[in-house]
N, C-alpha and C positions, 0 to 999 in steps of 0.2 A: 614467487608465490602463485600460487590457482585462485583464479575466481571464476565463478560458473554464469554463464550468462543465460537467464532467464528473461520472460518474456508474462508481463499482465495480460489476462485474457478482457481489457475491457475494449479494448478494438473490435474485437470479436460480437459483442454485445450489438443483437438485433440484425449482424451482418451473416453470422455463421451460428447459427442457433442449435443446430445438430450437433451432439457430439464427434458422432463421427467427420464433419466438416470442418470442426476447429483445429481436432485433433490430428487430421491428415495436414493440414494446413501448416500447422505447429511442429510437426514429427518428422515429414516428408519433404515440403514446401521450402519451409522456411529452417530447417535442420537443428532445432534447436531442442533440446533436452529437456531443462526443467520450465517449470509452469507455476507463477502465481495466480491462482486460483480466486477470480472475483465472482462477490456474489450475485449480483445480475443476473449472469451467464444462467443459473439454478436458480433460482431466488427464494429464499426458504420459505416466503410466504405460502409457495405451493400447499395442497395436504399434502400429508405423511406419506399417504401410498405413492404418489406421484414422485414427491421428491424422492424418497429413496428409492426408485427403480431407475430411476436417472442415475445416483448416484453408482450405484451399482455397476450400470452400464459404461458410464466414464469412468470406473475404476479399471473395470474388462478393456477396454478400449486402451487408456493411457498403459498397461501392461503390455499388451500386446503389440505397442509402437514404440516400447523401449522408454515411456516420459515418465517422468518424474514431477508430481504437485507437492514441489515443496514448503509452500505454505495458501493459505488463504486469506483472500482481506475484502471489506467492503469495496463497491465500485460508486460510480457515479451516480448513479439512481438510487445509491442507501447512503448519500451524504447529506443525513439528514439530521434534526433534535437530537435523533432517538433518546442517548443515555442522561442529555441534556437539556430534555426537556422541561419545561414548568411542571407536567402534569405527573404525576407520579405512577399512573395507572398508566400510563404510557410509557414509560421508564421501566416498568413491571415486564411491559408487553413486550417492550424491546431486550429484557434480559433472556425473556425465553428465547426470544428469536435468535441470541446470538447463542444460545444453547445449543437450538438446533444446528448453525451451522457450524458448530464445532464437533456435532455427531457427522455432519457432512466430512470436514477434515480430516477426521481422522479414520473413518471409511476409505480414504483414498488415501490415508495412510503420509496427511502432512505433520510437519511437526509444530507447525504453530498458526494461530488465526489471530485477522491483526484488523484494524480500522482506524480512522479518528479519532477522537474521545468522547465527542459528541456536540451539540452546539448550542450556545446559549443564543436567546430570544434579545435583540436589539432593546428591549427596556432596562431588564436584568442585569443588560451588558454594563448599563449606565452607572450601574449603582453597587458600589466597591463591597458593601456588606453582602448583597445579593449575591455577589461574581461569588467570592469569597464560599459561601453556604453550598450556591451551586457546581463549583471544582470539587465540591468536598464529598457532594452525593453521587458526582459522577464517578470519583475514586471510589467511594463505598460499591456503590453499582459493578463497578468493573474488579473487585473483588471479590464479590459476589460470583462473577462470570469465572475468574481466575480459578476459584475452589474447583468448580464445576470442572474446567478446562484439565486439571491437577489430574482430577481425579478419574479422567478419561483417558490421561496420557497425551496430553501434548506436554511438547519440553519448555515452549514460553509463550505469552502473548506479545504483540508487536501492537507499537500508536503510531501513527503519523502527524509529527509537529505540523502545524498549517501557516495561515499567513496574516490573520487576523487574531484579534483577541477573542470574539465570541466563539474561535474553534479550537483555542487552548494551543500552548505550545509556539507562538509566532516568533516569540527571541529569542535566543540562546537561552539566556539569563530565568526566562520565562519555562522554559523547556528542561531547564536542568533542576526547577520548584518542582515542576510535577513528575519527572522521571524521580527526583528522592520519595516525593508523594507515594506514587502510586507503587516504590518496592520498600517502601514499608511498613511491616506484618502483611507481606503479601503470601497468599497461598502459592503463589507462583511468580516465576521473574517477566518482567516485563521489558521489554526490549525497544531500542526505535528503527522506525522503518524509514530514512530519512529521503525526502522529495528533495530533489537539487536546485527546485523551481521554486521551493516555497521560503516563508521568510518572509515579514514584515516593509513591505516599502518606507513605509514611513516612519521607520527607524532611524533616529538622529547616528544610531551606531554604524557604520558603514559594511562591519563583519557578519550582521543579520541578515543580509541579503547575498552573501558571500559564501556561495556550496562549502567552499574549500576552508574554512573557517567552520564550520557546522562539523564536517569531519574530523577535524582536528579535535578541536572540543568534546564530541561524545564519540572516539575514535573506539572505546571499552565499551559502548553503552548498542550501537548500530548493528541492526543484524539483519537488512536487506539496504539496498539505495534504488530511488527509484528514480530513471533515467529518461529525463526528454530535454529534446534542446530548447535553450533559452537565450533570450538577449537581456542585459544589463538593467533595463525596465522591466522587464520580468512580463515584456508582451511576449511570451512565446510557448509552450509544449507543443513545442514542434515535434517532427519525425528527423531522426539526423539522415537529413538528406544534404547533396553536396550546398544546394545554394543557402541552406537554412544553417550549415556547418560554417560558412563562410563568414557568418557576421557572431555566431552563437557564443558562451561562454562556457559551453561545456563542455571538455578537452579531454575525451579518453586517458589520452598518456599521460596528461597530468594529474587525475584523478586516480590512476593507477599506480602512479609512483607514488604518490602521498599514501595510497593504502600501503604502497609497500614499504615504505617508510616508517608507517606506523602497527608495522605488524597485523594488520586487519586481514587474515589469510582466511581464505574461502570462502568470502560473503559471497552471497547474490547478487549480480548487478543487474538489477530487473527494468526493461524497457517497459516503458508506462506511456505509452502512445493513442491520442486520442485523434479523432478526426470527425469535422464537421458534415452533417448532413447537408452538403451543398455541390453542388458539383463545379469543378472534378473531383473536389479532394477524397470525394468517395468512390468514387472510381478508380481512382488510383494507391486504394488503400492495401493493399496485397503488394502492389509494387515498393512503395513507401517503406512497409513492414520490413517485406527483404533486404533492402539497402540498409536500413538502418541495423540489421544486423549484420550483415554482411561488415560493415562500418564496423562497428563494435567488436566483432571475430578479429579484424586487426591488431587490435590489442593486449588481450587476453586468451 
């Protein structure tokens, strides 16, 4: 079977701010095709005239280097409340925002825009009627966003299950409540983007922190994965570099034959690589990048 190996622009965030810097980088550099699209990189808050001349020019640009933005998603800097927040007038604010960036998406001609679900406030978290009320306005919100999405033409929105409770989706069990949630009477299908790093520590179940156990389970439901190494404590989003591979649990070949195994033909397997502002590790983040794909070209 094919799978396409894509690559998240949140590396790029703050390092390669140009389009045309990421995109040579991305095209040339590092030979890689398709592009999940985070929002940082643009960040809609821009105005209107700003943001879409950017978007425009990263459309021109990713054409003319042969790439492909196959979808877009929240990055690091919009892992926030938003859809889950207490305040409603800010849950408002954030439906528009994710409005816009899904006039961004589809501008560049992706087919789907994905995030979190959003995050509840450590009190809320406390109190089982609150949780309860608040999963439910988030759902409401994100169909709200789905109609819009529909009717712009993307083919589905994507969530990322996380690793706590206040970010929704941290257990299997927990993750399969709100993926039935959130597709039904949806205007649009909603899909997951699954992190191979994420998943509940503190799960008495030992399959909740087990990638390969998450893929099996919503093997119908997944329509990107998102790729960094990790170790068994789940201290890691590493770069699959050799000595970080050497201890890691995350095993191309194996994750490759279990997709092939379960029929999962043409996902995405999108490198989701982050690095700290410390040195070296930012200096050596272009080298990193390339290994780690280079890495991952061995297999698919």
């Amino acid at each position: 079977m094919s799978y396409k190996l894509a690559i998240n622009t949140g590396f790029a965030v703050n390092r390669y701010p140009l389009a045309e810097e990421w995109i040579d980088l991305v095209a040339n550099k590092l030979e890689v095709k398709y592009v999940q699209f985070t929002s940082d990189l643009l960040n809609p808050y821009l105005p209107e005239k700003i943001y879409f001349k950017e978007a425009e020019n990263i459309q021109k640009l990713i054409s003319k280097n042969d790439l492909i933005i196959n979808s877009t998603f929240t990055g690091a800097f919009t892992r926030l409340n938003h859809l889950g927040h207490p305040d409603e007038n800010i849950q408002n604010y954030w439906i528009n925002w994710f409005k816009k960036f899904i006039d961004f998406s589809v501008l560049v001609n992706a087919e789907s825009m994905g995030s979190h679900l959003g995050i509840m406030s450590a009190l809320e978290n406390k109190d089982p009627n609150l949780r309860k009320n608040r999963l439910d306005k988030v759902i409401k919100n994100w169909h709200v966003i789905g109609d819009y999405a529909q009717k712009k033409g993307l083919k589905f929105l994507s969530w990322e299950p996380m690793s706590i409770g206040r970010e929704f989706g941290q257990t299997i069990n927990e993750c399969e409540i709100i993926q039935k949630k959130l597709n039904t009477n949806t205007p649009i299908p909603f899909k997951i983007c699954l992190d191979v790093d994420h998943g509940d520590s503190s799960s008495k179940n030992p399959r909740d922190t087990n990638p390969y156990e998450w893929i099996k389970y919503f093997s119908k439901d997944i329509c990107y994965l998102h790729l960094k190494q990790s170790i068994k404590n789940k201290l890691g989003h590493w770069p699959f570099i050799k000595k970080y591979n050497e201890e890691g649990k995350i095993n191309p070949n194996k994750i490759v034959n279990l997709m092939n195994s379960l029929s999962m033909n043409n996902i995405p397997l999108i490198l989701e690589l982050s690095f700290k502002e410390r040195e070296p590790y930012d200096s050596l983040v272009e080298e990193q990048v390339r290994e780690s794909v280079e890495y991952w070209k061995r297999f698919i």
